[in-house]
C-alpha positions in Angstrom: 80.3 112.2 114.8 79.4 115.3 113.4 77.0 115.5 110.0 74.7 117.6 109.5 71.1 117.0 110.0 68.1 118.2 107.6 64.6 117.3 108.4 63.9 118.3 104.6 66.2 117.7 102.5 66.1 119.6 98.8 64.2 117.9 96.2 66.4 118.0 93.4 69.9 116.5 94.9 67.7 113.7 96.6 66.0 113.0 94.0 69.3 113.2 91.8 71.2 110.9 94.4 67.3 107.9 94.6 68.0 107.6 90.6 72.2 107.3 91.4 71.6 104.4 93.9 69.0 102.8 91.9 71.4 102.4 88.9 73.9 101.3 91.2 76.2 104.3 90.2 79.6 104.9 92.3 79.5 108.6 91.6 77.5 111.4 91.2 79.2 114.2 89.4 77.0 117.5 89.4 78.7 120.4 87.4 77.2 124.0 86.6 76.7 124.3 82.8 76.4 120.4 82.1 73.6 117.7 83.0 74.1 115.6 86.0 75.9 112.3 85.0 76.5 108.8 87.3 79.7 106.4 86.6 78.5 103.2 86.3 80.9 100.0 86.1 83.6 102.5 85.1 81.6 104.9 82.7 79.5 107.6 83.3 76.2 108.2 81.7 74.0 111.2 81.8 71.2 111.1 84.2 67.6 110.4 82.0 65.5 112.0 84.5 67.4 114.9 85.6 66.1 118.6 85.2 68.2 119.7 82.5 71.4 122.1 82.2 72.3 122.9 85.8 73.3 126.2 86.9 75.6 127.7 89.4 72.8 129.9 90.8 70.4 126.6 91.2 73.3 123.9 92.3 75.3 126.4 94.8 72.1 126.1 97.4 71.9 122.6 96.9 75.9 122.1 97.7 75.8 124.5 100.7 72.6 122.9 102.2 74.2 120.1 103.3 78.1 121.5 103.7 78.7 121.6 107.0 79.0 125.3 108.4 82.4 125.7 109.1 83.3 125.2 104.9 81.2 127.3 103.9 83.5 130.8 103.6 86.2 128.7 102.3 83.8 127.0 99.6 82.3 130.3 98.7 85.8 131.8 98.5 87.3 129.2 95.7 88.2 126.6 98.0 87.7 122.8 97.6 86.3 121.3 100.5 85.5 117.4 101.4 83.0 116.3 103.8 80.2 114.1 104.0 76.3 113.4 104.8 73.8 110.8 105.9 70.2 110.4 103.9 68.5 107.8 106.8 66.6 106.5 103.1 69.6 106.2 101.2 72.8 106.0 102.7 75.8 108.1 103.4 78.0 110.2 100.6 81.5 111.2 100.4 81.8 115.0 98.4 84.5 116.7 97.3 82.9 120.4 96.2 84.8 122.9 94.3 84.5 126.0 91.9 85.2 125.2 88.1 84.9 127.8 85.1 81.2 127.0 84.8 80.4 127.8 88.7 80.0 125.5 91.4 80.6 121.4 91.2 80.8 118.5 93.3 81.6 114.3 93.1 79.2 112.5 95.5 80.2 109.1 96.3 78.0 106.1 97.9 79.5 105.0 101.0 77.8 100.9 101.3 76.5 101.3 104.1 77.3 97.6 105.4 81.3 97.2 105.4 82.7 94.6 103.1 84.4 91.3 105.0 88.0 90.6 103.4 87.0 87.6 102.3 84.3 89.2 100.1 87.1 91.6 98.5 89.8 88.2 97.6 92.4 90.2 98.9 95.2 87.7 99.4 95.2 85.6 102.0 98.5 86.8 103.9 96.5 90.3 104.8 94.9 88.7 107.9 98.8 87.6 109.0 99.8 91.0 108.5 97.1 92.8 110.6 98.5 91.0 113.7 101.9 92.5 113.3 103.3 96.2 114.0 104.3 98.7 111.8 103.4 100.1 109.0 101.0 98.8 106.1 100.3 100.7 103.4 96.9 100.2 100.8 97.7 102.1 97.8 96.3 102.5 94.3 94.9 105.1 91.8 91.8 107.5 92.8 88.9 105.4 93.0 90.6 102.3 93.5 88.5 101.4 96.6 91.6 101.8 99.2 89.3 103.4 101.4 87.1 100.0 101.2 89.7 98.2 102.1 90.9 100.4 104.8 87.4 99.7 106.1 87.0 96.4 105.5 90.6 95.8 107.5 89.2 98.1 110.4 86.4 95.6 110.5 88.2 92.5 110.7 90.4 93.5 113.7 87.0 94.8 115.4 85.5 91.5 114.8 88.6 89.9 115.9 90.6 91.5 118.4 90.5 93.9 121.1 92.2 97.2 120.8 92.2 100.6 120.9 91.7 101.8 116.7 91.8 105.1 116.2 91.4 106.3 112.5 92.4 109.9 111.0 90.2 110.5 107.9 89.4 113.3 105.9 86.4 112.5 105.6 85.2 110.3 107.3 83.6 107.5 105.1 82.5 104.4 107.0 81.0 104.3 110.7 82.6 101.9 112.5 80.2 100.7 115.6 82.7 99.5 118.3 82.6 95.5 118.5 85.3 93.7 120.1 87.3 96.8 119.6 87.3 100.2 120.5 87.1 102.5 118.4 87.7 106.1 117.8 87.2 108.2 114.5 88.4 111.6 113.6 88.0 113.7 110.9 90.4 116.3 109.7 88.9 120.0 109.5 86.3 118.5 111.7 88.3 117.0 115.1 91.6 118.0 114.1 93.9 120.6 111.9 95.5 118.0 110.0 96.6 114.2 109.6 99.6 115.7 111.2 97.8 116.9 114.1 95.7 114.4 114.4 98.4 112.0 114.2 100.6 113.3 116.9 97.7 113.6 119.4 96.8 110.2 118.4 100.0 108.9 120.1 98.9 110.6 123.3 95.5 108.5 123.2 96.5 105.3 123.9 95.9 103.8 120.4 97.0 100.2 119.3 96.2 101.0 116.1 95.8 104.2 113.9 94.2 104.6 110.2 95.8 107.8 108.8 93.3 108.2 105.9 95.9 109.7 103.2 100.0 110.1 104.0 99.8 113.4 102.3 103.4 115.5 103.6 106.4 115.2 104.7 105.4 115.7 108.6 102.6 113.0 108.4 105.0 110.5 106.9 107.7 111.1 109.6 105.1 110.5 112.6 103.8 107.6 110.7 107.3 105.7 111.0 107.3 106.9 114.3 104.1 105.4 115.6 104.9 102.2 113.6 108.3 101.9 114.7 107.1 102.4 118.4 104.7 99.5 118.9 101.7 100.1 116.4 99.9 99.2 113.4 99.5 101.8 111.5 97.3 101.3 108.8 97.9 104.5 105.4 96.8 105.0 101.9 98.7 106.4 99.5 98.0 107.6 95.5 100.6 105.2 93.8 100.2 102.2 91.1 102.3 99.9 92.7 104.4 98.4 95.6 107.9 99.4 94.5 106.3 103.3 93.3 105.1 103.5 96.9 108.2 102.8 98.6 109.7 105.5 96.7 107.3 108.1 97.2 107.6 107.8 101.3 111.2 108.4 100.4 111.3 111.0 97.8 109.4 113.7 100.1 112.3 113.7 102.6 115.5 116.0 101.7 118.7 114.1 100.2 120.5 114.4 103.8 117.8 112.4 105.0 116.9 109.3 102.3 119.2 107.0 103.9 118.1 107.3 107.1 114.4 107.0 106.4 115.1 104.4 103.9 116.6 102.6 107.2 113.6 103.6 109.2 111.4 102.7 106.5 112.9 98.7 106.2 112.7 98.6 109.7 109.0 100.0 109.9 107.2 98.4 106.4 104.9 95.6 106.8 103.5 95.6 103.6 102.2 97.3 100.7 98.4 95.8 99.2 97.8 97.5 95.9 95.0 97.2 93.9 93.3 98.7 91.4 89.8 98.3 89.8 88.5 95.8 86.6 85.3 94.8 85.2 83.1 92.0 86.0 82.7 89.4 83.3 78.9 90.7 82.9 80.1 94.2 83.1 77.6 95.3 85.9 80.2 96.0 88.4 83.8 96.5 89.1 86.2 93.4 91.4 89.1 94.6 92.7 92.6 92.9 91.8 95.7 93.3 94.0 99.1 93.3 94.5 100.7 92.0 97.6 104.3 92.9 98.6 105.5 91.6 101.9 108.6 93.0 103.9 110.6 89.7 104.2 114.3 90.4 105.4 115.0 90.1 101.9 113.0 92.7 101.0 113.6 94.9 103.8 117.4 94.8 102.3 116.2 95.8 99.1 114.6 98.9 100.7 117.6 99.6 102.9 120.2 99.5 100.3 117.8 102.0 97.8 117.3 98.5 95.5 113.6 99.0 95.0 113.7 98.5 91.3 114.4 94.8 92.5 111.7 94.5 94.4 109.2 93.6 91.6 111.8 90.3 91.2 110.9 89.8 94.7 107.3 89.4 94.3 107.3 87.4 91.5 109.5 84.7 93.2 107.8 85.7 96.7 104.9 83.2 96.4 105.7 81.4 99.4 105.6 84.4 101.6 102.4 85.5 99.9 103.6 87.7 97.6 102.1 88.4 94.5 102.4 91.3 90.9 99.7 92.8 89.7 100.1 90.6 86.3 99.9 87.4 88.7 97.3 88.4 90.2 95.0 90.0 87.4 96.0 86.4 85.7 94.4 84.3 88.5 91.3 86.7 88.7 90.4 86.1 85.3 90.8 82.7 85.2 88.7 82.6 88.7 86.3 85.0 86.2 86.2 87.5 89.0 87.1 89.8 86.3 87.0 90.1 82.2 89.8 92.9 81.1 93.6 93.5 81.6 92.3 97.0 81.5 92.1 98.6 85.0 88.8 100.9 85.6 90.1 104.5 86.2 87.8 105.9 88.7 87.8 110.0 88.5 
C-alpha cells in the first residue's frame, strides 16, 4: 500500500488534525484566506486554537508535504487531486486538495481506524442475504453519506465470513482491509491503476470473486460493471444519487438512446440491490446514525426495470416488506421511534 512516510511530520496540520480528532470532527476543511474549521454532528465550527487566517504561501507546504509525489505537478498546476495518509498517533485521512480563488485548500477526513460491523450501522437485515448472491449491488447516497463506511463495513463481513478472492478499486483508498478468512486485494486509482475502468478490466483477469469499484463514475466503468456482475461476481459500487429508483436511472441515462433498452435488460438481469442512505442526527446531537433505504431486485422489480417503469418502483418498496424492502420515510420512521435518530432532516455532509 503506498502512503507516504514522514518521520516529522509539520507542526501546524498535526496539530490542526490532534484538536479535529479530539472534538470528534468528520472534516477538516483548511482554506487559504479563512481560519481552519471542523464539521461536527453536521456543522462546522471554527477551530479555537488555530493560528489565525491561513495563507496560500503557509498552507501550500503543508498540503504538498504529505501529497504523494506523483500529484504534485498536477496539484501545483490547478488540479484537484485525492489521496490519503497515515499519522501512527492519530489515524488515517482521506484529502481531496484543490486551488480556490484564495490559493490552496483541502477536506481531510478521519478514516476510524477500526471498521464498523453491519450490525453496528442497522442496515437492514436482508444486506447479509444479499452479499451471498452475484451481481451487482449498489450503496448510494449524497456526499458524505458514509457509503464508503458501508462499503467497508460489507468488505468486512464477507472477510469475516467467507473465503474469496475481494479485490476493491478505490480512489483513494480509505480503509485497510487485513486479509482474514478472505483474500484481499486493494487498489487505488492514480496509484495501481489509470482508472476504475482500468482497474476494473484488469480486475477480471485476477481471479476475483468479488470486486469494490469505489465510485461508477462513466459510461465505460458502468458497462464492465454489468459485465463482471453478469459473469459470476459480486460486484459491490457507489454511486452519488438520493435514492433507489434515481440510481437505476442514472446507470441508464449515461448510455446512448440506441442502447437504454438493452442495458435496461442487462441491468434487470444484473441488479441485486440498491442500499441508500443518508445521514441524521442523534437524539443528543453528538453524532450523526445513518438511515437507509433498501430496494431489492425481486422478479417483480426486475420487470419494473426492464420495461423502463422505475417511477413504480417506490410502490414496490413500500409494499416490499416481506422481501426486505424498505423507503427512506419507512425507515427514517422506525429510526426515530428506535431513537437512533431525532430529525426528518438529513445531515448534508460537504
Amino acid at each position: 500500500m503506498h502512503s507516504p512516510q514522514h518521520a516529522h511530520p509539520p507542526l501546524p496540520l498535526h496539530g490542526w488534525l490532534a484538536q479535529a480528532v479530539a472534538m470528534h470532527a468528520s472534516d477538516l476543511h483548511l482554506r487559504a484566506g479563512l481560519m481552519p474549521q471542523v464539521r461536527i454532528a453536521g456543522g462546522l465550527q471554527t477551530l479555537s486554537h488555530s493560528a489565525g487566517t491561513l495563507t496560500h504561501e503557509d498552507l501550500l507546504p503543508q498540503l504538498t508535504h504529505w501529497m504523494p509525489s506523483a500529484l504534485n505537478t498536477g496539484f501545483l498546476t490547478g488540479e484537484e487531486v485525492d489521496f490519503a495518509f497515515t499519522l501512527p498517533d492519530l489515524g488515517r485521512f482521506r484529502v481531496n486538495a484543490f486551488m480556490q480563488a484564495q490559493g490552496c485548500g483541502a477536506v481531510m477526513r478521519l478514516i476510524p481506524s477500526a471498521i464498523p460491523l453491519l450490525e453496528t450501522l442497522h442496515v437492514p437485515e436482508v444486506l447479509t442475504q444479499l452479499l451471498n448472491q452475484v451481481g451487482l449491488l449498489l450503496v448510494t447516497g449524497a456526499t458524505g453519506s458514509g457509503k464508503s463506511t458501508t462499503l467497508a463495513a460489507m468488505v468486512q463481513h464477507l472477510n469475516t465470513h467467507t473465503r474469496q478472492h475481494v479485490v476493491t478499486l478505490e480512489d483513494p483508498v480509505e480503509f485497510v482491509h487485513h486479509s482474514a478468512r478472505c483474500l484481499i486485494t486493494q487498489r487505488e486509482v492514480g496509484t495501481h491503476s489509470r482508472g476504475f475502468a482500468y482497474g476494473l478490466r484488469a480486475a477480471l483477469r485476477q481471479d476475483p470473486d468479488v470486486i469494490l469499484v469505489g465510485e461508477l463514475r462513466d459510461l465505460d466503468t458502468i458497462r464492465l460493471a454489468l459485465t463482471a456482475a453478469e459473469t459470476g461476481h459480486l460486484v459491490l459500487a457507489s454511486l452519488h444519487t438520493r435514492n433507489a429508483a434515481a440510481s437505476i436511472e442514472r446507470m441508464v441515462d449515461v448510455f446512448d438512446s440506441h442502447e437504454k433498452a438493452l442495458v435496461r435488460t442487462q441491468l434487470s438481469d444484473a441488479l441485486v440491490g440498491v442500499l441508500s442512505q443518508t445521514l441524521c442526527p442523534t437524539p443528543d446531537g453528538a453524532t450523526q446514525g445513518a438511515v437507509f433505504e433498501m430496494l431489492v431486485a425481486t422478479p417483480a422489480v426486475r420487470h419494473l426495470i426492464r420495461e423502463g417503469k422505475t417511477s413504480q418502483i417506490l410502490n414496490a418498496m413500500q409494499t416490499g416488506a416481506i422481501h426486505g424492502m424498505q423507503t427512506m420515510a419507512q425507515a427514517m420512521e422506525m429510526a426515530i421511534v428506535q431513537q437512533r435518530v431525532r430529525s426528518t432532516s438529513p445531515v448534508l455532509v460537504a
